[in-house]
MIMAR-345695 format. One record per residue (C-alpha): residue number from 1; x negated, y negated, z; residue in one letter. Coordinates in Angstrom, 1 decimal, m for minus. Each point is the difference from the previous one (the first is absolute). Example, Ala and Ser with C-alpha at 12.3 -4.5 7.8 and 13.67 -1.06 7.14 Angstrom:
BEGIN
[1 [m12.3 4.5 7.8] "a"]
[2 [m1.4 m3.4 m0.7] "s"]
This chain:
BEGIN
[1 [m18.3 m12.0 m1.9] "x"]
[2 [0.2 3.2 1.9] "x"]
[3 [1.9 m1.9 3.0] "x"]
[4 [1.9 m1.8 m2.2] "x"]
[5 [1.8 2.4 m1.7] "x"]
[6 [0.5 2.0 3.5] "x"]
[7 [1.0 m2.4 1.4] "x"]
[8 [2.8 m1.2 m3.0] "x"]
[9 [1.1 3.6 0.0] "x"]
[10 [1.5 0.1 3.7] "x"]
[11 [0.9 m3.9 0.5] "x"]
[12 [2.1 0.4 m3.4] "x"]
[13 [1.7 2.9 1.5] "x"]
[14 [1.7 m2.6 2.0] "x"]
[15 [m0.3 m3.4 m1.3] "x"]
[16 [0.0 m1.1 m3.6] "x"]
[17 [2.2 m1.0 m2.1] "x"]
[18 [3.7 m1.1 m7.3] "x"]
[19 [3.5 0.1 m0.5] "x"]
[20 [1.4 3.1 0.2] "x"]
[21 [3.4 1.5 m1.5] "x"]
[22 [3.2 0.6 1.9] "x"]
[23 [m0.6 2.2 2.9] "x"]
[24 [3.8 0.8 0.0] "x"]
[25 [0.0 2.6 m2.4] "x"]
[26 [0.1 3.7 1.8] "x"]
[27 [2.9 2.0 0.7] "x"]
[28 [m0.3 0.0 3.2] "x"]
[29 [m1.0 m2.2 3.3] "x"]
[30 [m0.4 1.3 3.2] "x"]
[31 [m0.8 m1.8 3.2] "x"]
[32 [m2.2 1.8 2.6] "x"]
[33 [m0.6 m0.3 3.8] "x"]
[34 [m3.3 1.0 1.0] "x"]
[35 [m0.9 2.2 2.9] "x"]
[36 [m3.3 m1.2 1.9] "x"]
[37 [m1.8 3.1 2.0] "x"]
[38 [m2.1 m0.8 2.6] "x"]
[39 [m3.5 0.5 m0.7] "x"]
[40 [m2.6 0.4 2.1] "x"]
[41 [m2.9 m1.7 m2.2] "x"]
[42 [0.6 m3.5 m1.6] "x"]
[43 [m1.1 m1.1 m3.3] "x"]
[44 [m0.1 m3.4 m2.0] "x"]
[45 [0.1 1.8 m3.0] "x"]
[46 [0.3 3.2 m2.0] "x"]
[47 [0.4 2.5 m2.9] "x"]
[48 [3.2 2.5 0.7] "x"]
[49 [m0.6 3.7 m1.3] "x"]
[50 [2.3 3.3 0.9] "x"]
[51 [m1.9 3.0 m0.2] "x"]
[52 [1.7 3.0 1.2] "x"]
[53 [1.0 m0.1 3.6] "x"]
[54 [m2.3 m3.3 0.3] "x"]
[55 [0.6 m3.5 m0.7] "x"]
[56 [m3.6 m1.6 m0.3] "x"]
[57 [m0.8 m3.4 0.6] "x"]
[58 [m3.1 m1.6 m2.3] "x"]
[59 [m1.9 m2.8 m1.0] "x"]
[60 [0.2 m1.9 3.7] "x"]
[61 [m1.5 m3.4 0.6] "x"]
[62 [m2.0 m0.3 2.7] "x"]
[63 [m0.1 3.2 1.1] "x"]
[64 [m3.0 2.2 0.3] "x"]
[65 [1.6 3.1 m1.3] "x"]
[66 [1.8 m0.3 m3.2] "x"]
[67 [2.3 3.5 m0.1] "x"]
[68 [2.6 0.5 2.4] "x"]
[69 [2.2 3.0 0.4] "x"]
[70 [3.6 m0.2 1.8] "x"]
[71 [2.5 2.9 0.1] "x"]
[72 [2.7 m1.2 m2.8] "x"]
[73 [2.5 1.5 2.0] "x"]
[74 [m0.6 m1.6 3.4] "x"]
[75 [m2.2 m2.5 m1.0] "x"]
[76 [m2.0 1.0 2.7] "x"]
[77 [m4.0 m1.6 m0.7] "x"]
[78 [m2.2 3.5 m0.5] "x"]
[79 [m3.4 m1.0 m0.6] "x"]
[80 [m2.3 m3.0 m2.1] "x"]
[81 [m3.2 1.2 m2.0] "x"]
[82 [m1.3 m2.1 m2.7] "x"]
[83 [m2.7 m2.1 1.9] "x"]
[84 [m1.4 m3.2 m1.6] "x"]
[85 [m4.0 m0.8 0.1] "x"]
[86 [m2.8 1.3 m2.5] "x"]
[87 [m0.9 2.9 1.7] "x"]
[88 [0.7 3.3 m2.0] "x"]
[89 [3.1 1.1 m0.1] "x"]
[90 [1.7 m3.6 0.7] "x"]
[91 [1.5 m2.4 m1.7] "x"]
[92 [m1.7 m3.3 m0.9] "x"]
[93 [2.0 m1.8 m2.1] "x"]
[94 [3.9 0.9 m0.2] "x"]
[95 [2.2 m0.1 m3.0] "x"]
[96 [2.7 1.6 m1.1] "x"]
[97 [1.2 3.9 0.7] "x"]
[98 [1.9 2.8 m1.7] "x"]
[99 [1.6 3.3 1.2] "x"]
[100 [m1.0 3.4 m1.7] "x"]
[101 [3.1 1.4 1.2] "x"]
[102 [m0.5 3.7 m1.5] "x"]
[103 [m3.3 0.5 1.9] "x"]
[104 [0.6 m2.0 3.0] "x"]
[105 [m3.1 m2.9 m1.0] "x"]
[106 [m0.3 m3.7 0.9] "x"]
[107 [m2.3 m1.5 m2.7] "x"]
[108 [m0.6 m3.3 1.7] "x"]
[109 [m2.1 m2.5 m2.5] "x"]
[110 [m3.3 m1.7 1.7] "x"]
[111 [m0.5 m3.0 m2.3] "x"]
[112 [m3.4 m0.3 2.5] "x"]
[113 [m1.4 3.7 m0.6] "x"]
[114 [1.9 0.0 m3.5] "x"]
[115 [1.0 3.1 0.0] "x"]
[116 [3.8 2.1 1.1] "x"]
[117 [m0.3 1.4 3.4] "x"]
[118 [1.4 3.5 m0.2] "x"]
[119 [2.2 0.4 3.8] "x"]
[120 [1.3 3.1 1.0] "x"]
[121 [3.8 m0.6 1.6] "x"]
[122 [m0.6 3.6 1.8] "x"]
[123 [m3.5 m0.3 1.2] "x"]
[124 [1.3 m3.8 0.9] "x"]
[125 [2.9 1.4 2.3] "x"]
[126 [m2.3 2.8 1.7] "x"]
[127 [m3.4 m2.1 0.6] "x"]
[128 [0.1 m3.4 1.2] "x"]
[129 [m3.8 m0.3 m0.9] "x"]
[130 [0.5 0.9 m3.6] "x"]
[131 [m2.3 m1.6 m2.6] "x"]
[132 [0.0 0.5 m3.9] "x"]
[133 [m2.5 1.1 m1.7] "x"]
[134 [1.5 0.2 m3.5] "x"]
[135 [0.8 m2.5 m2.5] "x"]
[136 [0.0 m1.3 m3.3] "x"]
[137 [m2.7 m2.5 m1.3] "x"]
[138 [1.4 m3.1 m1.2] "x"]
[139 [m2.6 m1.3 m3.0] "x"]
[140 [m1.3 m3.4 0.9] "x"]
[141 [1.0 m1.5 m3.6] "x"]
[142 [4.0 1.3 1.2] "x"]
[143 [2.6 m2.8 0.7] "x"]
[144 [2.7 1.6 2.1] "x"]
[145 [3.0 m1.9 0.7] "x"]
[146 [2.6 3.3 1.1] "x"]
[147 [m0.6 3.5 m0.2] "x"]
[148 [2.3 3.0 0.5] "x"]
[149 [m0.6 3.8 m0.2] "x"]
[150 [2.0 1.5 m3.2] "x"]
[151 [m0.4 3.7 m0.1] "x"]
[152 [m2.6 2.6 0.5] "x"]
[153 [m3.1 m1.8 0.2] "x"]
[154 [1.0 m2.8 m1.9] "x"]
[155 [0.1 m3.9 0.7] "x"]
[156 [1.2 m2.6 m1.4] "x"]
[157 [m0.2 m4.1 0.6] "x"]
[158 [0.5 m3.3 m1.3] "x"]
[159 [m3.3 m2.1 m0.6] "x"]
[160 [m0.6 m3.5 m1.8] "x"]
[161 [0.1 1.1 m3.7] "x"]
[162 [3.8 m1.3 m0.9] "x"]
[163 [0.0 2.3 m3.1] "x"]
[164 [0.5 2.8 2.2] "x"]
[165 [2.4 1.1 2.6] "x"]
[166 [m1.6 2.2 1.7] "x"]
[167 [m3.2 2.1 m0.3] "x"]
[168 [m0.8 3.4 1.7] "x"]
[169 [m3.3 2.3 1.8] "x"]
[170 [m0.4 2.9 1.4] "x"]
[171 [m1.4 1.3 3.5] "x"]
[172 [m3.3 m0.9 m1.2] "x"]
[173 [0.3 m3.4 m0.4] "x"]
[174 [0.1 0.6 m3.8] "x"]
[175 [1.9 m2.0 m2.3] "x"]
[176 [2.5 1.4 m2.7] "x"]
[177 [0.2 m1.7 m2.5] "x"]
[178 [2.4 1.4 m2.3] "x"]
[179 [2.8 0.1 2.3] "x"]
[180 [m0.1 m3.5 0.9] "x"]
[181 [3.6 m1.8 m0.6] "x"]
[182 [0.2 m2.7 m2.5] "x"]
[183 [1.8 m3.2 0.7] "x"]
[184 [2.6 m0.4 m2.6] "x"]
[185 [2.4 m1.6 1.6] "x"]
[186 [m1.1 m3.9 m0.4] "x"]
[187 [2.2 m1.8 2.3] "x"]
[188 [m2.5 m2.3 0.4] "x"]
[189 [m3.1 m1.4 m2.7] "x"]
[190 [m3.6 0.4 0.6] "x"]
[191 [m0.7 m3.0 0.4] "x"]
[192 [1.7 0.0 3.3] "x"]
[193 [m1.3 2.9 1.2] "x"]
[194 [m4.1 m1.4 0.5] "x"]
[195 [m2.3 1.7 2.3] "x"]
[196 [0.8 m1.7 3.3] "x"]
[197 [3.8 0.6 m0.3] "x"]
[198 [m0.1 3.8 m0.4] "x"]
[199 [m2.3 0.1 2.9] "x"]
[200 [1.8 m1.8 2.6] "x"]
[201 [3.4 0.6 m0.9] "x"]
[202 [0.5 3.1 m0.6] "x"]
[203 [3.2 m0.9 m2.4] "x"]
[204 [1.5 3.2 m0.7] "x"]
[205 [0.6 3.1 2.2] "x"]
[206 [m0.2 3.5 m2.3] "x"]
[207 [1.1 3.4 1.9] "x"]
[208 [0.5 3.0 m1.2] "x"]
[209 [3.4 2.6 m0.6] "x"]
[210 [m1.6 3.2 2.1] "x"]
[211 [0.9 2.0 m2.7] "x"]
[212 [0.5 m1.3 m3.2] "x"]
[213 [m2.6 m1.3 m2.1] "x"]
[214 [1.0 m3.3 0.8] "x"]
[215 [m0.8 m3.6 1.6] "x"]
[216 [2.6 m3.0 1.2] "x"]
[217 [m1.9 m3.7 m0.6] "x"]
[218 [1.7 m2.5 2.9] "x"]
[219 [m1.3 m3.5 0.0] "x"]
[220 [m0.8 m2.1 2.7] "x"]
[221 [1.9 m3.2 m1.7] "x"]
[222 [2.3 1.5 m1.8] "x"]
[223 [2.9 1.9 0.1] "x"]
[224 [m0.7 2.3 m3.1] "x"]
[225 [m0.4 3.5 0.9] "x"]
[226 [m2.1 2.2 m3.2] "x"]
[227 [0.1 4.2 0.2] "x"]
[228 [m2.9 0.8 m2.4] "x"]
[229 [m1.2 3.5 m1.1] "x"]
[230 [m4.0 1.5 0.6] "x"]
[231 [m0.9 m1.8 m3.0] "x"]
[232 [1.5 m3.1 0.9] "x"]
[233 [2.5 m0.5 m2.1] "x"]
[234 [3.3 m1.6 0.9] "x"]
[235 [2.8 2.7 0.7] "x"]
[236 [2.7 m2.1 2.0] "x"]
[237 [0.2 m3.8 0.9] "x"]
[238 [2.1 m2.4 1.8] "x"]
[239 [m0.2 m2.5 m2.4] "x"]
[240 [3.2 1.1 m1.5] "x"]
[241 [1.8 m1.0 3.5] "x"]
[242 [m2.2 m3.0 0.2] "x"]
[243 [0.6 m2.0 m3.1] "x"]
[244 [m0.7 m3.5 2.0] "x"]
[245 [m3.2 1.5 1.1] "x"]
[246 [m2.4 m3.1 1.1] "x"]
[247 [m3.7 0.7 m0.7] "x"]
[248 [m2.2 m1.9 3.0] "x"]
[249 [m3.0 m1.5 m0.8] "x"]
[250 [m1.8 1.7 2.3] "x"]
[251 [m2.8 m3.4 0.3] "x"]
[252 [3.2 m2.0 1.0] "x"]
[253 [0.7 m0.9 3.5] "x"]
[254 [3.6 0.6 m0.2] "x"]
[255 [m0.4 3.4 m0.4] "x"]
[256 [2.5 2.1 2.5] "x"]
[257 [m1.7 3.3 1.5] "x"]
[258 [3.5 2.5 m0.5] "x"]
[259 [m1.7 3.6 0.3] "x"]
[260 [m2.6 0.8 2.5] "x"]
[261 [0.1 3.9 0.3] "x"]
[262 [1.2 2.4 m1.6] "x"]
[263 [0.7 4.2 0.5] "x"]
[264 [1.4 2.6 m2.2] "x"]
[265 [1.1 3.7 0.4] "x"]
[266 [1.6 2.5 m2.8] "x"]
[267 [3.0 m1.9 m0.4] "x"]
[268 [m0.3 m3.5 1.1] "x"]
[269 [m2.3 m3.3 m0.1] "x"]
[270 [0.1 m2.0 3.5] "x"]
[271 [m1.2 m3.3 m0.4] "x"]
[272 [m0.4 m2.7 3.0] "x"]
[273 [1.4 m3.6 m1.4] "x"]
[274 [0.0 m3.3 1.1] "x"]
[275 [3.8 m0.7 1.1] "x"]
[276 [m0.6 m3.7 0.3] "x"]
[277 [m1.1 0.0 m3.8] "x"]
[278 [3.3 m1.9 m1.3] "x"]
[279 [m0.4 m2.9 1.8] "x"]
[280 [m4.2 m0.2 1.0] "x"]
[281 [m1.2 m3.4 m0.9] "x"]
[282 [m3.6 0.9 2.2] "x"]
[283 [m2.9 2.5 m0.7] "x"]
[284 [1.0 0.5 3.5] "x"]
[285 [3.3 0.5 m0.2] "x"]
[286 [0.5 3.8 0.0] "x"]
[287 [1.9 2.7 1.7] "x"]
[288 [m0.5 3.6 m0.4] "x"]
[289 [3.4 1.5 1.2] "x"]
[290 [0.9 1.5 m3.3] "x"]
[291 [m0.6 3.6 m1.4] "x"]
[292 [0.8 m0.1 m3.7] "x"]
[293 [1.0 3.9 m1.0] "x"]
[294 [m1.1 1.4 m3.9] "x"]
[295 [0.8 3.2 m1.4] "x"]
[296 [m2.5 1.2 m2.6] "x"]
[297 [1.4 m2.0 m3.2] "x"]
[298 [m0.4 m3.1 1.7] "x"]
[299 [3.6 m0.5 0.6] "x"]
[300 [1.2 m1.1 3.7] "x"]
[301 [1.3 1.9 2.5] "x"]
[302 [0.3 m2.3 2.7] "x"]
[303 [m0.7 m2.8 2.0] "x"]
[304 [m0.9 0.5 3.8] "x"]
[305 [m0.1 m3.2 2.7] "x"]
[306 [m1.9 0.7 3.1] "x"]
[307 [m0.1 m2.2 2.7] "x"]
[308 [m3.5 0.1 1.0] "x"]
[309 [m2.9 m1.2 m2.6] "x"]
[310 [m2.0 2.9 m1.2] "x"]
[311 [m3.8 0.1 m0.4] "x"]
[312 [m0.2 3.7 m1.1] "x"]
[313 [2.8 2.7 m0.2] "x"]
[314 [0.1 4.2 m1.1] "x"]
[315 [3.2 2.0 m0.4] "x"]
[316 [0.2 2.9 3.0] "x"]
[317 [2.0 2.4 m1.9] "x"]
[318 [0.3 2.9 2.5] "x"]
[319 [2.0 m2.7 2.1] "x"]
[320 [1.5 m2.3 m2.4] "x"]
[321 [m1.6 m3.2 0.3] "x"]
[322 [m2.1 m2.7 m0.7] "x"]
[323 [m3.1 m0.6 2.3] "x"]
[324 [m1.3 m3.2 m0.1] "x"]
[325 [m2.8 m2.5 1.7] "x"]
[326 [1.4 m3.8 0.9] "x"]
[327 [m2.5 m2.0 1.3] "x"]
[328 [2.6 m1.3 2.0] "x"]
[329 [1.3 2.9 1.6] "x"]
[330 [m2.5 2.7 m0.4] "x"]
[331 [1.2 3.4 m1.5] "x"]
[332 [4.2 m0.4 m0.8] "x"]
[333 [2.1 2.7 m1.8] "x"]
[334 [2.7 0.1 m1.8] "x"]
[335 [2.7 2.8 m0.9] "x"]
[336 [0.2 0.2 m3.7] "x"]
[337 [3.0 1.8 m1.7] "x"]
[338 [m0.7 3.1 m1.4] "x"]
[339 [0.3 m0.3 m3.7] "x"]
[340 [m2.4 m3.0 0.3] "x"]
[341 [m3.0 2.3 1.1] "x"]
């Protein structure tokens, strides 16, 4: 089961796919030409993060590092650390990765070691040989389908149990119980929400406002967007905008993948959407060239058409743009207006 859900995690990235509402309803639409750089290393795939003066590169296929550093200025390639094997200090078994952006820490989840490596972005930079020796346990019992760092020492991530959104741990490994976030939102019934589903889905995104104490809910087949507080409960929805709001059954072949990643800073939710959604008759049938903008009561802001498909993106605010990975076309760029960022 263990391969299975790794392996549903990344390949849904890019290929599943529910009616869906109007996707006509923002403000704003804005057509973008992408810039390509040239890069000296070449990936299939990838995770986008901007940290500082870096853009970092993770989560590669087939390659035998999984971390790469390139200037985000130049996009000059710096270094690779992150090695794969079961020797200490590697990597065994990949999953996903998340930024602690205040310390300068990679915590890159081994679903083979179970447990968060604890990478360095400094030491990384400055020692090509670099191994961690930190990280945090992972209890076997743990299902973990997406992780992200919250605050302090403080985790949280989204598991099988459909009652809840989200649960949290610390840097030990321990679970905490009573901040875990309830799932009161019930877009969907229990009874479509069975063990297998959560696991290989991964239906809903959650993120969180860096902060207030609160959490935006995007699903993967559907266009409803849900700002909830550190209890749970529902502060702002777009269900007011989406009165024809179509409810997949998320057994059903049919089904239409619309959201596939999704970012957030102080003011705005970014979230990557299929732009061939209107008129998909295939599973096959997407096209993620759209960049759907929230601000944080779930109203829209505006719509954004790329002309390259996007695998991964993150917003490079020192210079105003959005960074993204196209399995196409490799790292593209786009220059985003400023009150957009």
């Amino acid at each position: 089961m263990r391969e299975i859900i790794i392996l549903v995690f990344f390949v849904s990235i890019l290929s599943e796919s529910c009616t869906h509402g109007d996707t006509e309803r923002f403000p704003r639409t804005i057509s973008l030409k992408g810039s390509i750089p040239e890069i000296e290393k070449v990936f299939l795939q990838g995770l986008v993060h901007i940290y500082d003066s870096l853009l970092i590169l993770t989560n590669t296929p087939k390659s035998e590092k999984q971390i790469h550093l390139f200037n985000k200025n130049t996009y000059n390639y710096i270094c690779s650390n992150g090695s794969t094997g079961r020797g200490p200090g590697e990597i065994s078994n990949p999953f996903s990765t998340d930024i602690e952006k205040d310390n300068g820490i990679i915590w890159f989840m081994d679903q083979g070691k179970k447990r968060f490596w604890k990478f360095s972005i400094g030491d990384i930079s400055i020692n090509q040989d670099y191994k961690p020796t930190e990280f945090i346990p992972i209890e076997a019992r743990q299902v973990i389908i997406y992780f992200s760092h919250y605050r302090d020492n403080l985790f949280y991530y989204v598991n099988e149990d459909p009652s809840i959104l989200a649960s949290f741990f610390d840097i030990r490994g321990n679970l905490q119980e009573e901040l875990q976030l309830n799932n009161e939102i019930g877009l969907y019934s229990s009874k479509d929400l069975f063990y297998q589903n959560i696991r290989t889905l991964l239906y809903y995104f959650i993120n969180h406002h860096p902060v207030k104490q609160l959490f935006v809910v995007t699903y993967r087949y559907s266009d409803l967007i849900v700002i909830v507080d550190d209890k749970g409960g529902i502060k702002f929805s777009s269900r007011e905008l989406y009165h024809d709001l179509d409810v997949p059954d998320l057994n059903s072949d049919q089904r239409i993948r619309l959201v596939s990643y999704v970012r957030s800073n102080e003011k705005f939710i970014y979230r990557l959407y299929n732009s061939n959604a209107e008129n998909s008759e295939s599973l096959k049938d997407i096209s993620m060239k759209e960049i759907h903008i929230y601000n944080w009561e779930a109203k829209p802001v505006a719509k954004i058409n790329l002309d390259h498909e996007v695998f991964s993106f993150d917003i490079d605010y020192e210079n105003g743009r959005i960074v993204t990975f196209s399995k196409e076309a490799g790292i593209v760029y786009y220059e985003l207006p400023k009150n957009l960022y």
